[in-house]
C-alpha positions in Angstrom: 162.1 99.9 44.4 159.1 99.6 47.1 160.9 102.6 49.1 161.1 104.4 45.7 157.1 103.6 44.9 156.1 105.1 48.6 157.9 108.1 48.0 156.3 108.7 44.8 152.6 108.2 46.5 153.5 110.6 48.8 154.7 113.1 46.8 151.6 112.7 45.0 149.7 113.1 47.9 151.4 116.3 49.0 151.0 117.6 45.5 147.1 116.8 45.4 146.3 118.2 48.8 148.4 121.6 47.8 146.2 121.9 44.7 142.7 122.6 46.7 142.6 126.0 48.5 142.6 124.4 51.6 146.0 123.3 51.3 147.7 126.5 49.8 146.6 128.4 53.1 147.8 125.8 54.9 151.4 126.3 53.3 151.0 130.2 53.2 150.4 129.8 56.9 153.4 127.5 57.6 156.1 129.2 55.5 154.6 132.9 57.5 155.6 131.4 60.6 158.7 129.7 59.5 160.0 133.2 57.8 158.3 135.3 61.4 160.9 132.9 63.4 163.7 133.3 60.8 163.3 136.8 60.5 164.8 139.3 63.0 162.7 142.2 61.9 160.1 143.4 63.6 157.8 144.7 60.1 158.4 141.3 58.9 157.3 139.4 62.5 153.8 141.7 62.4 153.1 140.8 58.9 153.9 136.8 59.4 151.3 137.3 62.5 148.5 139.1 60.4 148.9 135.8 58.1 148.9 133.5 60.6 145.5 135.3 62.3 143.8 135.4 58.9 144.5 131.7 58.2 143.1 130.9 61.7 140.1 132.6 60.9 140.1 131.2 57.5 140.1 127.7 59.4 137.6 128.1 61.7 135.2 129.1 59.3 135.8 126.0 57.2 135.0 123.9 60.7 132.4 125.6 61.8 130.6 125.8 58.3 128.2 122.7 59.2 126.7 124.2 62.0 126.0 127.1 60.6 124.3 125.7 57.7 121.8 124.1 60.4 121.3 127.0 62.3 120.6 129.0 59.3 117.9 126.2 57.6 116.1 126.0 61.5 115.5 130.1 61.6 114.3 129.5 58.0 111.2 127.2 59.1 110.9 129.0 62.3 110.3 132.4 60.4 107.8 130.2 57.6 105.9 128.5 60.3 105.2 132.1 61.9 105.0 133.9 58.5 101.6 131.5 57.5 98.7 133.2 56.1 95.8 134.1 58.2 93.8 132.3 55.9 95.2 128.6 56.9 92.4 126.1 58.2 95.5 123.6 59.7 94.4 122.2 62.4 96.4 122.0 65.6 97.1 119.2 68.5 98.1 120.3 71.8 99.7 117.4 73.7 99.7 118.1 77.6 101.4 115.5 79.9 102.6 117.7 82.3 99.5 118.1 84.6 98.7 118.5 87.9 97.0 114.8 88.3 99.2 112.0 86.9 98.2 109.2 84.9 96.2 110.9 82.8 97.3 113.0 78.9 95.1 115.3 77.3 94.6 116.0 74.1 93.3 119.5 72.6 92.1 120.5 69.6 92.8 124.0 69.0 91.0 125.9 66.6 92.5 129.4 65.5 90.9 132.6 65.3 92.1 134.6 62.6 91.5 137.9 63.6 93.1 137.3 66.9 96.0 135.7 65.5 99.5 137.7 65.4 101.9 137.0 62.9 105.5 138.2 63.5 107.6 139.6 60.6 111.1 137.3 59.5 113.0 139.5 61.1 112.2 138.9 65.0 110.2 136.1 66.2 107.0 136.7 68.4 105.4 134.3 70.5 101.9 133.3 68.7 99.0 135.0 70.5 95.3 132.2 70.2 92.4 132.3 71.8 90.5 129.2 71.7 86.8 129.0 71.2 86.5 125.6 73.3 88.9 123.3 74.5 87.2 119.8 74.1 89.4 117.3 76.4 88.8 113.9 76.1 88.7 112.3 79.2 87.2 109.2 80.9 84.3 109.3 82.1 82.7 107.3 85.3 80.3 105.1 82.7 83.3 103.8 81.0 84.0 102.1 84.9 80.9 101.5 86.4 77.6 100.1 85.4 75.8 103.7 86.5 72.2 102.3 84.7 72.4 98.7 86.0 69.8 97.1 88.0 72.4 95.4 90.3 73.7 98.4 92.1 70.5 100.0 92.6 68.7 97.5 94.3 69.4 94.1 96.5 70.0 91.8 92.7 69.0 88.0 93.4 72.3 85.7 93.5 71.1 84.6 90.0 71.1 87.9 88.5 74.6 89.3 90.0 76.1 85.8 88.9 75.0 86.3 85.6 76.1 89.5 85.4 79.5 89.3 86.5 80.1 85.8 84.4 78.7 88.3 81.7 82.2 91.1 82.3 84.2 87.7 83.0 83.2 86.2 79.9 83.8 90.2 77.8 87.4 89.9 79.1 88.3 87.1 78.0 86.9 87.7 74.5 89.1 90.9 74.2 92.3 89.7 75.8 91.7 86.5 73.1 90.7 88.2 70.1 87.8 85.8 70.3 84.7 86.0 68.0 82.9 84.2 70.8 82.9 83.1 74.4 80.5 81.4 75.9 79.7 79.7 79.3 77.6 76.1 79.0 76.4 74.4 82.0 77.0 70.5 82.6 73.8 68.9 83.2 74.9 65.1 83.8 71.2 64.2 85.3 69.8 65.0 82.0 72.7 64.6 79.5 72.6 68.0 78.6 74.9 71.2 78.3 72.6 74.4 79.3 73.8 77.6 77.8 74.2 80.0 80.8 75.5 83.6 78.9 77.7 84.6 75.7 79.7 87.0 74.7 79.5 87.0 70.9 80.2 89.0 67.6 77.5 86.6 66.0 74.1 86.8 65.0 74.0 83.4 63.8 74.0 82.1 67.7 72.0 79.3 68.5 68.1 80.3 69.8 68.3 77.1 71.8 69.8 77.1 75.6 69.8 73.3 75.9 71.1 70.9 73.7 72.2 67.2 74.2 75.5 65.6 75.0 77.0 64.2 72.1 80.7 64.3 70.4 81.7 68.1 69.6 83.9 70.0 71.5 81.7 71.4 74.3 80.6 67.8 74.4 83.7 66.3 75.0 85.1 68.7 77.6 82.0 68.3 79.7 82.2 64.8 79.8 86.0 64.0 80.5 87.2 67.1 81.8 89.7 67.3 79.5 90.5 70.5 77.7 90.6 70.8 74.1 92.2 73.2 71.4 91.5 72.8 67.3 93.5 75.4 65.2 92.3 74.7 62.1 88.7 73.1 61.4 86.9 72.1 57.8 84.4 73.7 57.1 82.8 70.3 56.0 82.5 69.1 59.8 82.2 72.5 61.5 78.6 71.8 62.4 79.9 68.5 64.3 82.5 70.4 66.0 81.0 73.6 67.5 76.8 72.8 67.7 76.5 76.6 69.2 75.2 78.4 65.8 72.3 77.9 63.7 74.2 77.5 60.6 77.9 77.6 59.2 80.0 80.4 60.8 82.8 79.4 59.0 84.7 78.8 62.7 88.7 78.4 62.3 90.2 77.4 65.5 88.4 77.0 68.9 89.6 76.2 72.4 87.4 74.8 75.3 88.5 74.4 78.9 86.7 72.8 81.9 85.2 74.6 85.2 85.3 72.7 88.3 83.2 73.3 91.6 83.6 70.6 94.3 81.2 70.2 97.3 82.8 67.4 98.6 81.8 64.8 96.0 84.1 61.9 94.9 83.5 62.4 91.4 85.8 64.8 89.8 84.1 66.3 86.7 83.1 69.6 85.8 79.9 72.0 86.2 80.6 73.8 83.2 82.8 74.5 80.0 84.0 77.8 78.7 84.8 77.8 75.0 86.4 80.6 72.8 86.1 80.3 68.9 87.9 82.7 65.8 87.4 82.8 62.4 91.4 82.7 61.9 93.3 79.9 61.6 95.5 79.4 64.9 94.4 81.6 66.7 95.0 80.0 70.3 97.8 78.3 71.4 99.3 76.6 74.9 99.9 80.0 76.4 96.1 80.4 75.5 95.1 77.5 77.8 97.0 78.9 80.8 95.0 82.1 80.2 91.7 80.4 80.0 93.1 78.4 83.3 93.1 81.7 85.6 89.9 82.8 84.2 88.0 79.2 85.3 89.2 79.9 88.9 87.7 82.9 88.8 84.1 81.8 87.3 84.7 78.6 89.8 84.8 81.3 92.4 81.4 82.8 91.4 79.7 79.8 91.2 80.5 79.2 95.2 79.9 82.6 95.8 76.6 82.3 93.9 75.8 78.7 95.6 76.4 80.0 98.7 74.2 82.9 98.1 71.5 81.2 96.7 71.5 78.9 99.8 71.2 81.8 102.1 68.4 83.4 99.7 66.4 80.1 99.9 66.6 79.9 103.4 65.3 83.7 104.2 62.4 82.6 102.0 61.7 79.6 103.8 61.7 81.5 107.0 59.9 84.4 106.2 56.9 81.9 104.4 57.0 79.7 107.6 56.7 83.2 110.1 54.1 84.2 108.1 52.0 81.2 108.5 52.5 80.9 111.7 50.8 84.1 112.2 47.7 83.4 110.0 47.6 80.4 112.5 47.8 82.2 115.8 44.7 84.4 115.0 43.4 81.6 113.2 43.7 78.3 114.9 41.8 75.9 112.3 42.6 73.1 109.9 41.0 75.2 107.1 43.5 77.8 107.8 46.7 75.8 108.3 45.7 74.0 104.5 44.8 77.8 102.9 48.8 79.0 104.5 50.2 75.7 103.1 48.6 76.3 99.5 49.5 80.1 99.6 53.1 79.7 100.7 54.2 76.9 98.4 53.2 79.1 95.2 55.9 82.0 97.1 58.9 79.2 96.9 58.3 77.1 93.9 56.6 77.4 90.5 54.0 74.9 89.7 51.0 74.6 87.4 48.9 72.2 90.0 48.5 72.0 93.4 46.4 69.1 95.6 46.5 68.4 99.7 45.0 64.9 100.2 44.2 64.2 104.5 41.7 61.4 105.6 37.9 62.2 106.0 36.4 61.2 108.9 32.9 61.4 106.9 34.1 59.4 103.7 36.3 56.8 106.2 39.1 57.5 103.5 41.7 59.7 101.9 40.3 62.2 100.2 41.5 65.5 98.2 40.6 68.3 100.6 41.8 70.9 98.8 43.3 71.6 94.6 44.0 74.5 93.0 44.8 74.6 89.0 46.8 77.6 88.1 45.5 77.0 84.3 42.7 75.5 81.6 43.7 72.0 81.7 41.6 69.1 83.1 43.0 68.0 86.4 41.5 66.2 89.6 38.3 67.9 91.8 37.9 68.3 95.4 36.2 65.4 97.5 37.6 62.6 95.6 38.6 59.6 97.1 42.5 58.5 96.7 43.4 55.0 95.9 45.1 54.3 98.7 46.7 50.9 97.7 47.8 52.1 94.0 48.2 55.7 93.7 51.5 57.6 93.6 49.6 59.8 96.9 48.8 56.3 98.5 52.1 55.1 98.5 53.5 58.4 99.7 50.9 58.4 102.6 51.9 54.9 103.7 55.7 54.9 103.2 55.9 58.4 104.7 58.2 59.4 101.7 58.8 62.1 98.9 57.8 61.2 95.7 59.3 62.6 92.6 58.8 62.3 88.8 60.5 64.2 86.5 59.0 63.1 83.4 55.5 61.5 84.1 55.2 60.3 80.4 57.8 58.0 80.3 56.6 56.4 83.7 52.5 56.9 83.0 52.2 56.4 87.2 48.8 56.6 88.6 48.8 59.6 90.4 45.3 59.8 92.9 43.0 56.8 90.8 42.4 55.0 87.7 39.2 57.0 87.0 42.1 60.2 87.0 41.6 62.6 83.9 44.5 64.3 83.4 47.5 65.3 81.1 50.3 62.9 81.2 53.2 65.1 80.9 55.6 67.6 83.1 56.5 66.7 86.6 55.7 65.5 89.5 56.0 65.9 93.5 54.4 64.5 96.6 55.3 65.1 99.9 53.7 63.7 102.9 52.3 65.7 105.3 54.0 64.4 108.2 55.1 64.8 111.9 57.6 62.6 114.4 53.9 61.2 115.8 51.8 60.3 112.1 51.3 61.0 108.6 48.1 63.4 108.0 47.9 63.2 104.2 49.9 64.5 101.5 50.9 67.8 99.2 51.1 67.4 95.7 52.6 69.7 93.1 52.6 69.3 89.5 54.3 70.9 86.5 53.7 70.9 83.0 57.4 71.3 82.6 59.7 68.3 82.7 62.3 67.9 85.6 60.8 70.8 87.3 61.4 70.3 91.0 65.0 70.8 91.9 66.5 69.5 95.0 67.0 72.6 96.7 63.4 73.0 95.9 61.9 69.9 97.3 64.2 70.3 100.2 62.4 73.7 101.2 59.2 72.1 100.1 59.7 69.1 102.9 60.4 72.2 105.4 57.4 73.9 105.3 55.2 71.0 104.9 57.1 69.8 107.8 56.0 72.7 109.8 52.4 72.5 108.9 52.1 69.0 110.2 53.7 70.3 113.6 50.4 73.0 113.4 48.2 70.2 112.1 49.4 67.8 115.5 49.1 70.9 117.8 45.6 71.5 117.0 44.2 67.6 117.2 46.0 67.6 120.1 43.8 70.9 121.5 41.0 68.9 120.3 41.8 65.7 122.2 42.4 67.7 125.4 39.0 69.5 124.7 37.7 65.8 124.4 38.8 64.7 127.7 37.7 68.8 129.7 34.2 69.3 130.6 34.1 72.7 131.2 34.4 75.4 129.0 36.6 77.8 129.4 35.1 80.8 128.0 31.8 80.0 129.5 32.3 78.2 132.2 30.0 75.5 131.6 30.1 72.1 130.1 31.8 72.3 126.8 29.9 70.5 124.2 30.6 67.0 124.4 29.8 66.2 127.9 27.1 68.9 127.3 25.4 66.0 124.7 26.4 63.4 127.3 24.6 64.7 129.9 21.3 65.6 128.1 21.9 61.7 127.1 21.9 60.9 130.5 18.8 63.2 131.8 17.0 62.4 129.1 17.0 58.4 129.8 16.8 59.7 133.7 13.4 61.5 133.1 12.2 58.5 131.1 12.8 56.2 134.0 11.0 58.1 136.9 8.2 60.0 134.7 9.6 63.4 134.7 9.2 66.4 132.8 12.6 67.7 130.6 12.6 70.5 128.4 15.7 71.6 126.5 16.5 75.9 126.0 18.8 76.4 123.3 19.8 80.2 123.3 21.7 82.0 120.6 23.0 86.1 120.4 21.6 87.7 117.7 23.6 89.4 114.5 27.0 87.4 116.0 28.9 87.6 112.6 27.9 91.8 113.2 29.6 91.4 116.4 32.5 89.9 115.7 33.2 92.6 112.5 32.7 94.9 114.7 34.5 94.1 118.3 36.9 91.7 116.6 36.8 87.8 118.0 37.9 88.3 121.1 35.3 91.4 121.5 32.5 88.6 120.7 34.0 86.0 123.4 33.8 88.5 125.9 29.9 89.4 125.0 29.4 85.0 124.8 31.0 85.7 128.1 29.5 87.9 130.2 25.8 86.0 128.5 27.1 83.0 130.1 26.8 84.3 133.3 23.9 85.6 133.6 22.4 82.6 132.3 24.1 80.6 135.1 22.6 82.8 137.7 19.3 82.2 136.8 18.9 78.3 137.0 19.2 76.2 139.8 22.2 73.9 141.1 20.5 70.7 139.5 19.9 72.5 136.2 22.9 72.2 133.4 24.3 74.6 130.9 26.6 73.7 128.4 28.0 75.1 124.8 26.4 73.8 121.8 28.2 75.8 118.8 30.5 79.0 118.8 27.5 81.6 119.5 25.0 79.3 120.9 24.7 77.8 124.5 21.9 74.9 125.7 20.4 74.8 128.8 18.9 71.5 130.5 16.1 72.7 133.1 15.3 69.3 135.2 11.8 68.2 136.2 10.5 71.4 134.3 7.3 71.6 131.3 8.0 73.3 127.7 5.9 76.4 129.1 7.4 76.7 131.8 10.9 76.7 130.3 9.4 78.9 127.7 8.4 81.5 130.7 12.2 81.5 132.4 13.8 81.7 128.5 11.8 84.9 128.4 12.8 86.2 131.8 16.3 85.6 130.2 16.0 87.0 127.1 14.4 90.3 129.2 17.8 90.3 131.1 20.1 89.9 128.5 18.1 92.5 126.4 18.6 95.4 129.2 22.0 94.3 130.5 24.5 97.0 129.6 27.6 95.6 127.9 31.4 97.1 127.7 34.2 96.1 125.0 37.2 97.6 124.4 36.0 101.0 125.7 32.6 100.8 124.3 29.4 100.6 125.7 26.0 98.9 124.1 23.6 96.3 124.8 23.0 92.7 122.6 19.8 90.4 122.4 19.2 87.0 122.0 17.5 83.9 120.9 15.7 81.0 122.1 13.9 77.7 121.2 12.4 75.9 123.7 11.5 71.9 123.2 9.8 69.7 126.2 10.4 66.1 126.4 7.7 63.8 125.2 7.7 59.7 125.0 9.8 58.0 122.8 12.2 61.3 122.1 15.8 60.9 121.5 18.5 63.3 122.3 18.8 64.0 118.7 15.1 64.3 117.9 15.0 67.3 120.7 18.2 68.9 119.0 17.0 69.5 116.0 13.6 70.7 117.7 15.2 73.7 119.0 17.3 74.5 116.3 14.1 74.9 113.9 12.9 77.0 116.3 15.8 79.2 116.7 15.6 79.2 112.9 12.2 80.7 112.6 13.2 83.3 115.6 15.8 84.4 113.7 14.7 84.4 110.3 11.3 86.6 112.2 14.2 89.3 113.5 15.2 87.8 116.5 14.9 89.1 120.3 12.0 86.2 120.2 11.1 83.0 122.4 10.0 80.3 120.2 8.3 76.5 121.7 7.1 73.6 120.1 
């Protein structure tokens, strides 16, 4: 039954595929070869292979049919896409990628010209014929690499600046690789509790006006203090102000993620300098992977921050050095106290800002401490020259006697005295005495003052210290000139008694003459229009003109007689045993001298006058009492024009 059942299908089978016309020339062509074997004739064998060759034919046809079809359909849309009207606006892109300098695709518009354009009939296809009016290629250009317009490739940028501006691209990067709404960098503050906003990178204009802001409990907050990173990724809008403080108002923030930024300099406490933090208005937006991101991107600002330190370091230094050259000079042509205070002031304003400025050394006059020089940058009340420092209660008095810097960083929350209880000044800002000392002694103090809180870094008041430092090195060379001076009669430049042992020795004559009745008279000589002089020859042009006076007032007195100097442009001259006239004949003989005497300085040639007041000793007359005689006398010479002999 089963065998009789497949026999039947395939019968049926046979039958169904001999129905179609496929099938009949299949048989024709079967039975034409069976009968061109069978037969012996040769007619019969010819037609059996003209059926056979047809039903080939016929059969590759059929195969081949598909294609054909597609061959057929592709010259179709060829000969449309050539055929289009003139009239067509389409627009075509030319994609170019195989160029003569990789890495780099253009893409061209083309715009057709429609008088210029060739179109091929159906029959044979024509390569198209355009002629573009302007190929626009979109390349890159150098801006979109380099910063052409900014100010730190065109000149030497501070450390400050170039670490602000590359934290700036750092901080840019990150918000495009996260998808971030904003990124911003907050400094750790752990003196003052607070986190200082550095730079941002935000999409906001809701962003908080405010760079400081206490440490309390958000999420900046609680990075900076436990170095601990932290990732929300969903937050209620309900507590978003107590979790991201960095706007003025709602943002509607979603998910966050803040990380910690180490620096070490060798300290044992392991916390960070600074936070980055990256916020998104979509829920879950960061992730672990996001943390390992953020993790590179803190070496690298960790990096910039050395590089920056280090910089800055190197930048104060130069400063320091340059201010300290600088005075030295001012010194050099300059050798006085007034001068070394003047360099001090002027310098310190170069390396730190500050709103008041006070240098407090020890009077000689007042037998105290005394304010010797203040400046006041603004309108606000502060302390006067000349007034005396309480030395046993002051902030300046304990300075001065503990040789030791001073600071206060917030002066209303102490309310120190700062010079004395009569002191009428603001009690606000900062403030920052140094003493003005060397190995040896203290010589007074410097004082600056800010109206700003916590104004004096430590950097600061380390370069401060330096340069003060330096002053009172100039301050102990020159007292130490002044002591040698003490203890050397002569005087160099003249060559006669320098001024002290010039007063010692009219001391001495004077109570000599007294003793054995003789006559003393006192010549005090002075060169006319000095301050001319010196404009005009310079200083050491007058010292050669006090010079070359000196010595021809030494050749015209005797051995017994005494010269010495009595001021920078003055000389005195002691004649022994000798009446006011007759020292009021020889100071005209000199004045006749000098008068005609032919000078030379530098080059030039020209001749200077003098001065003179003449004083005789009478009974009872100090030294001082004769002092003062001649120097009315040389008074009423000059103020008369000078070139004059004056006696009393």
């Amino acid at each position: 039954m089963m065998i009789d059942g497949g026999a039947k299908a395939m019968v049926e089978t046979i039958r169904r595929k001999l129905s179609t016309v496929n099938g009949m020339v299949a048989l024709i062509v079967v039975v034409a070869l069976t009968l061109g074997l069978i037969l012996g004739s040769p007619v019969g064998r010819i037609v059996c292979g003209i059926i056979l060759i047809a039903g080939a034919a016929y059969a590759f046809l059929r195969w081949n049919k598909p294609q054909l079809t597609r061959l057929r359909g592709r010259r179709e849309t060829q000969e449309d896409v050539y055929s289009q009207s003139p009239e067509s606006n389409m627009k075509k892109l030319l994609f170019d990628d195989f160029q003569s300098s990789g890495g780099r695709y253009v893409v061209k518009e083309v715009q057709e010209d429609a008088e210029k354009t060739v179109v091929p009939s159906t029959k044979s296809v024509q390569p198209v014929v355009v002629t573009t009016r302007e190929d626009k290629a979109k390349e890159f250009q150098v801006s979109d690499f380099f910063d052409l317009d900014s100010d730190i490739f065109k000149n030497d940028a501070e450390p400050r600046n170039e670490f602000n501006f590359l934290l700036n691209k750092a901080l840019l990067a990150m918000k495009e690789v996260l998808f971030a709404h904003t990124v911003a960098f907050f400094w750790a503050n752990r003196e003052k509790n607070q986190l200082v906003l550095e730079t941002t990178a935000t999409d906001s204009q809701n962003f908080i006006a405010s760079k400081r802001f206490t440490i309390e409990t958000d999420v900046v907050s609680q990075v900076a203090a436990n170095g601990k990173p932290q990732l929300l990724g969903r937050i209620n809008p309900v507590s978003e102000k107590d979790v991201v403080r960095y706007y003025e108002s709602t943002e509607y923030i979603k998910s966050i993620v803040a990380v910690p930024v180490y620096y070490f300099k060798g300290e044992a406490e392991k916390l960070p300098v600074g936070v980055i933090v990256a916020d998104s208005k979509a829920e879950d937006t960061f992730g672990a992977e996001t943390l390992g991101l953020l993790g590179n991107y803190t070496k690298l600002v960790s990096a910039l921050i050395k590089s920056y330190t280090d910089k800055y370091d190197l930048l104060l230094d130069s400063e320091l050095l340059s201010s300290i050259r600088r005075m030295q000079d001012r010194i050099k042509s300059d050798p006085t106290e007034v001068t070394i205070l003047n360099s001090l002031a002027e310098e310190a304003s170069r390396l730190v800002n500050w709103d008041f400025l006070t240098i407090a050394m020890y009077g000689d006059e007042q037998r105290g401490w005394v304010l010797q020089k203040v400046v006041n940058r603004g309108s606000y009340a502060y302390v006067a020259p000349d007034e005396m420092i309480d030395f046993n209660e002051s902030v300046v008095g304990k300075v001065i006697r503990a040789n030791a810097i001073e600071g206060i960083e917030n002066i209303a929350a102490q309310k120190a005295m700062r010079f004395h209880k009569f002191e009428k000044i603001d009690s606000e800002g900062s403030f920052l005495c140094v003493p003005i000392s060397s190995p040896n002694r203290c010589y007074g103090a410097l004082t600056l003052e800010s109206r700003n809180k916590a104004n004096f870094a430590g950097n600061e008041v380390e370069t401060i210290y330096r340069l003060v430092e330096n002053v009172a090195m100039a301050l102990e060379v020159l007292y130490m000139n002044d002591l040698v001076k003490d203890f050397v009669i002569v005087d160099e430049l003249t060559g006669s008694f320098n001024k002290k042992h010039f007063l010692k020795k009219l001391e001495e004559e004077i109570q000599r003459a007294e003793d054995f009745g003789h006559e003393l008279a006192l010549v005090s000589l002075i060169i006319d229009n000095a301050q001319e002089l010196t404009n005009r020859h310079g200083a050491d042009g007058f010292d050669s003109i006090l010079n070359q006076v000196a010595k021809i007032v030494r050749a015209n007195i005797r051995s017994y007689d005494i010269v010495g100097r009595q001021d920078t442009d003055s000389m005195g001259v002691l004649l022994v045993n000798t009446t006011a006239s007759e020292a009021y004949l020889w100071a005209e003989k000199v004045r006749k001298l000098i008068a005609s005497y032919i000078m030379t300085v530098g080059g030039k040639s020209f001749s200077v006058t003098l001065s003179a007041g003449v004083c005789g000793l009478s009974e009872g007359m100090r030294k001082d009492e004769m002092i003062a005689g001649t120097t009315r006398l040389l008074s009423k010479a000059v103020e008369d024009g000078g070139n004059l002999v004056r006696v009393l």
